[in-house]
C-alpha positions in Angstrom: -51.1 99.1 -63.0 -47.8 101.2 -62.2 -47.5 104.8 -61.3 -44.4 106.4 -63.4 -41.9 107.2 -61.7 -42.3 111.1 -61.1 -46.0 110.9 -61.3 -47.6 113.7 -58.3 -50.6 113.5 -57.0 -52.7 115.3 -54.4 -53.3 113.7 -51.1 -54.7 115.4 -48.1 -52.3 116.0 -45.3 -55.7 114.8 -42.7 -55.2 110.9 -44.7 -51.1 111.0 -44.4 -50.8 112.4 -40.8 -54.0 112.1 -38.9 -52.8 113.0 -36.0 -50.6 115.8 -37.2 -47.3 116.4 -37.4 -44.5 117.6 -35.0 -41.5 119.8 -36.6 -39.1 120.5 -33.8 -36.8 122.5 -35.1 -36.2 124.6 -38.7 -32.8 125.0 -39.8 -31.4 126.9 -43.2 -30.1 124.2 -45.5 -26.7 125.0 -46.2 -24.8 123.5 -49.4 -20.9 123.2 -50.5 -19.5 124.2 -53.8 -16.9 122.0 -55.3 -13.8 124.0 -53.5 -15.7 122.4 -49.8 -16.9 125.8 -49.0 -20.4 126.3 -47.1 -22.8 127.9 -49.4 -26.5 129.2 -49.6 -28.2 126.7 -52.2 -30.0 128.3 -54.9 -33.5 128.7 -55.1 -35.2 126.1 -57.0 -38.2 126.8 -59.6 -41.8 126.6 -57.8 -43.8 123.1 -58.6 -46.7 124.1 -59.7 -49.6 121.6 -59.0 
């Protein structure tokens, strides 16, 4: 049977990265309106689980 597409479900992050996860860096996302200029993206509505 297929999943739609869309479809969320819980899965613990122990069963995707069992031996972690390594982030090296964090950078703020930046984003360009249609004129090419660098812009702070909006916030986007909260996903609620």
């Amino acid at each position: 049977m297929a999943i739609p597409g869309g479809y969320r479900f819980a899965v613990p992050f122990d069963d995707v990265f069992p031996e972690g996860a390594f982030v090296p860096g964090v950078e703020q996302a930046l984003d360009w309106d249609r004129n090419g200029n660098k812009t702070r993206p909006r916030a986007r509505t909260p996903v609620s689980w």
